[in-house]
N, C-alpha and C positions, 0 to 999 in steps of 0.2 A: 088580424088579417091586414088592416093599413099599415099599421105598424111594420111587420114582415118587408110589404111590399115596399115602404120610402126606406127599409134597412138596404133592401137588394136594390133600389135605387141610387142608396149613395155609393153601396159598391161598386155600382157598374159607372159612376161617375170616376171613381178612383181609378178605376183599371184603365179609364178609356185617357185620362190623365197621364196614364204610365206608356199606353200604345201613343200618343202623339210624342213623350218626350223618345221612344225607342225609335219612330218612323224617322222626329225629326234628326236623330243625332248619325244614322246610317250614314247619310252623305259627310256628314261632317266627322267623323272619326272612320272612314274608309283610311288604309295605309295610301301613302303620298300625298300627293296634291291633286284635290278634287278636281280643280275645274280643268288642270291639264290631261285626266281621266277624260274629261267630258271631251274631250277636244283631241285626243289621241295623239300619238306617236308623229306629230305632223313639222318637219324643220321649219314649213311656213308658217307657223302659232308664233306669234310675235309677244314681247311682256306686254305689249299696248293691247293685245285682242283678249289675252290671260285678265290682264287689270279690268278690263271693259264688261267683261263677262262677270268676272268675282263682284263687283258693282251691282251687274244686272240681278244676280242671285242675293243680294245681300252678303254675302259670305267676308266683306272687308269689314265687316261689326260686331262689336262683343258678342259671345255665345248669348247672352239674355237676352238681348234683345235681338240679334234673330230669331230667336224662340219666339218673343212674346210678338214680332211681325207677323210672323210665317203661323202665328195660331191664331191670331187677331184675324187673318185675312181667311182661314180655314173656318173660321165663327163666321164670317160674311160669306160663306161660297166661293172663294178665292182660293183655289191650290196651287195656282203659278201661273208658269206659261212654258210650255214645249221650247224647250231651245232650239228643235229644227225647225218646226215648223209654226212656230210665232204666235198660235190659237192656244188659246186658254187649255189648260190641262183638264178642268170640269167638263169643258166644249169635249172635248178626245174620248172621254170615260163615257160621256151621256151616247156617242155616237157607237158603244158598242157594246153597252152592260146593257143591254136591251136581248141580243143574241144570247151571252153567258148567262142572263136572269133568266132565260125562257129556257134554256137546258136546265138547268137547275133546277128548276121547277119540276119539268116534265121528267127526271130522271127518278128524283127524292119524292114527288108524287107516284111515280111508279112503282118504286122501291116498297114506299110505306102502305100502297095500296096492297098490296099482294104480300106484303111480309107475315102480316097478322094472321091470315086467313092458312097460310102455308105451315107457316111456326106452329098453330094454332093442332091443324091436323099432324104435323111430323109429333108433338107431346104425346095428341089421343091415340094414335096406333101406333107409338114407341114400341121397338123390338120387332114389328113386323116390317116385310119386302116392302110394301111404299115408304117407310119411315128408312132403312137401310136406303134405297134409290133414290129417294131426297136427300140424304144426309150428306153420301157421293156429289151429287151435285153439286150442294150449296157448298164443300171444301172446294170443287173444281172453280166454283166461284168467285171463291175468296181468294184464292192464290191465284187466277188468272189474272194480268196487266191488262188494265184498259187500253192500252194501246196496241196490244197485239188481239186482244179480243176486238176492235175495231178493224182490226187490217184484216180479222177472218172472216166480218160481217161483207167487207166491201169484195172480198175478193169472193163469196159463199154467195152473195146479190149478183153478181157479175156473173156468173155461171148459172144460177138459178132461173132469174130475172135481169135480161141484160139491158132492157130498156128503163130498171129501176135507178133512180137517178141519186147512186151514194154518195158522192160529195157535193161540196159547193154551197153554196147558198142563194137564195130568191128570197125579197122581203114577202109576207103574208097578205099583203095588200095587192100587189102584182101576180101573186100569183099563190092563191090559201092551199088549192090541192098539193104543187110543187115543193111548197114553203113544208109540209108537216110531210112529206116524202123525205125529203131532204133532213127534215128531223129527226124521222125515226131510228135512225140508227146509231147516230149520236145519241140517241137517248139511251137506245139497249148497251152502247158499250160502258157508256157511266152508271147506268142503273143497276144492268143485273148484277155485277161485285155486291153493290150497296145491298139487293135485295137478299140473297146470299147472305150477307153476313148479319143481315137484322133477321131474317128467318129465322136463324142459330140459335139467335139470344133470346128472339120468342122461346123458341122452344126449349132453350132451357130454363127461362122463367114460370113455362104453364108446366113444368115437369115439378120446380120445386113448388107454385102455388097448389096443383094438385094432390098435392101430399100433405097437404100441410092439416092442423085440426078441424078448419073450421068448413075443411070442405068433405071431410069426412064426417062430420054432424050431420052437414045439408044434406049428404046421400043417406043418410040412416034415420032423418026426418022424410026421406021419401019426396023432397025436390026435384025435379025433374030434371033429367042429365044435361039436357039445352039452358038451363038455368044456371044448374051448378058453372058448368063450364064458361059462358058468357057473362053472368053476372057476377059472378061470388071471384073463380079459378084469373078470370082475364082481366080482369081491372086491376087487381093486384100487379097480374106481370105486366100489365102497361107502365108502371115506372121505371124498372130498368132500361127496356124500349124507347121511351120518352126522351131519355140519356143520352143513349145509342144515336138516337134520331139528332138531336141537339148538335151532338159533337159531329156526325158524320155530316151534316151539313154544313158545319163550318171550316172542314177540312176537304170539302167537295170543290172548292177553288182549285185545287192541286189538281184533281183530275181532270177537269174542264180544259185545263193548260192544255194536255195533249191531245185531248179527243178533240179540241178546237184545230191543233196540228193536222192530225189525223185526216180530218173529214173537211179542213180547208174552210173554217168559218170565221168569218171575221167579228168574233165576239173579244173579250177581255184580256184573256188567255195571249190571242196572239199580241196584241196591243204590248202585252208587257214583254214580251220576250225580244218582241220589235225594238222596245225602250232600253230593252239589256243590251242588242247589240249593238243599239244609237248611241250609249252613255249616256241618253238622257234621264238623267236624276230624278230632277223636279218629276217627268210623268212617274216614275218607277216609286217616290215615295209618297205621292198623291195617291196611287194605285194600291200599297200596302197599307196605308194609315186604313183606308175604305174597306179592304177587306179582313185586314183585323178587327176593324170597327163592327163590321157584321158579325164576325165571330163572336163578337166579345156579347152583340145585340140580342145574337140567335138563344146563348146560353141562357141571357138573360129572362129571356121570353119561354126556357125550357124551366126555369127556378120558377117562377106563377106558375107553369102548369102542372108542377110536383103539389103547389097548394091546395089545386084543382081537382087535381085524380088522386091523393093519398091527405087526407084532412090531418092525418098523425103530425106531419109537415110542420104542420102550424103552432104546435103547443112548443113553449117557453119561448117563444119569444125572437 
C-alpha cells in the first residue's frame, strides 16, 4: 500500500514537472515578439520601453535559466508581478480564487450529493416511466451550456421572484443571507450539467454491478434487497463515479469561466479573461500553472481513493 502511494507520488511529481515546463514555455514560444504582444500595436512603444520590459520579465536570458528563475521563485511563492498593475500575481489570484473555490465546491458538492442517490434509483426501476423521465432529463442536461442554462435561471428568477437577487456579488461576511442568494444560481447553472451527467454513469455502473455474479448469490442466499443494493451492487459502481468525479472537477475551471461571466462574479474566471484582454502574461501563466496543478492534484487524490474503495487496486504492485 506505501509502496503504491510513493509510486503515484513520484508520478504526480513528474507530470507536475512537465505542467511547469508547458505553463513556462507559452509565453516564450507564442508566434512574434512577446513583450511587443504584451504591449500592443502601440507607435508610442519605444525599443527603450520593449528593452525595459524584456529586462523586467527576465526574458533577455538563456531559456534555462529563466526556467530555473521563474521555478526557483514559484517554489518560494513568487509567480511574478502584474504588468498593469505592479501587485504580485499570488496577491490577484488569492483576492479571488476564494469566489471560484466556493463555486466549485457548492456546485460538485451538489452534483455528487444527488448523483448517487438519482443513478442509484434510474438502475432499480430501469425500463419503467420514472427511469424513462429521468433519463430525458439527465440527456437535456448534459447537452445544455451552462451559459445559456444560467441566462434561463436569471431571466425564470426575474419573472418568478423579481426581488430575487440573480447576479452580482456580496462578500459572506456583509452580508451571509444575500452572499448564498446570490450563489444559488451560479451554483444550479454549473451543477445540474455535472449532476446529469454523473447520474448516467451511476446508473450505468449499478446496471452492470447488478447483474453481475456475485449479486445474484447474495439474493439467492436470501440478503436483503437494501443490502444487496447498498452494500454488495454500490461500492463496486463507486469506481467508475470516483473517475467521473476526479476528472469533472478538474475540468470544472472551464465552466466557472462563464458562469462567472454570466452571473457577474468576480472570482478566477473573470480574472483571467481580464489577463487575455490585458496581455498580461505573467498573470495568465501563473493562473494556468495553478489550475493544471490542481488538476493534475484532484487526480491524484482520485488514484488513493480507487485503493480505498476497490482493494483489487492494490495487488502487484
Amino acid at each position: 500500500m506505501l509502496r503504491l502511494i510513493l509510486d503515484r507520488a513520484v508520478d504526480l511529481l513528474v507530470v507536475l514537472f512537465g505542467v511547469s515546463v508547458v505553463a513556462f514555455l507559452m509565453i516564450r514560444l507564442i508566434p512574434g515578439d512577446a513583450v511587443q504582444i504584451m504591449l500592443g500595436a502601440n507607435a508610442a512603444v519605444t525599443e527603450e520601453a520593449m528593452a525595459a520590459l524584456r529586462a523586467r520579465l527576465g526574458l533577455d536570458q538563456p531559456m534555462i535559466v529563466q526556467y530555473l528563475s521563474w521555478i526557483g521563485g514559484v517554489l518560494r511563492g513568487d509567480l511574478g508581478t502584474s504588468i498593469w498593475t505592479g501587485k504580485p500575481v499570488l496577491e490577484e489570484i488569492l483576492d479571488r480564487i476564494g469566489v471560484t473555490a466556493e463555486l466549485l465546491v457548492l456546485s460538485l458538492g451538489f452534483a455528487v450529493i444527488l448523483a448517487v442517490p438519482a443513478g442509484s434509483l434510474m438502475a432499480y426501476v430501469r425500463g419503467g416511466a420514472a427511469d424513462q423521465i429521468v433519463r430525458v432529463i439527465t440527456i437535456a442536461g448534459v447537452t445544455m451550456p451552462g451559459f445559456w442554462l444560467g441566462t434561463l435561471l436569471i431571466y425564470g428568477f426575474y419573472a418568478w421572484a423579481p426581488a430575487w437577487p440573480a447576479v452580482g456579488w456580496v462578500p459572506i461576511g456583509q452580508d451571509p443571507a444575500g452572499h448564498f442568494q446570490r450563489m444559488l444560481l451560479p451554483t444550479l447553472a454549473l451543477g445540474l450539467p455535472i449532476l446529469a451527467s454523473l447520474s448516467r454513469i451511476v446508473r450505468s455502473a449499478m446496471l452492470d454491478a447488478l447483474g453481475q455474479d456475485y449479486v445474484r448469490t447474495a439474493r439467492a442466499k436470501g440478503v436483503p434487497e437494501r443490502t444487496v443494493v447498498l452494500r454488495h451492487a454500490l461500492r463496486n459502481a463507486l469506481i467508475p463515479f470516483v473517475t467521473a468525479v476526479g476528472i469533472t472537477a478538474g475540468y470544472l475551471f472551464g465552466g466557472t469561466i462563464v458562469v462567472e461571466q454570466v452571473f457577474a462574479l468576480p472570482g478566477l474566471g473573470r480574472l483571467v479573461i481580464g489577463a487575455i484582454a490585458e496581455r498580461n502574461y505573467p498573470l495568465i501563466q501563473a493562473t494556468i500553472l495553478l489550475v493544471t496543478t490542481g488538476f493534475v492534484v484532484i487526480n491524484f487524490v482520485v488514484d488513493l481513493l480507487y485503493l480505498v474503495i476497490d482493494p483489487r487496486t492494490r495487488g502487484g504492485g
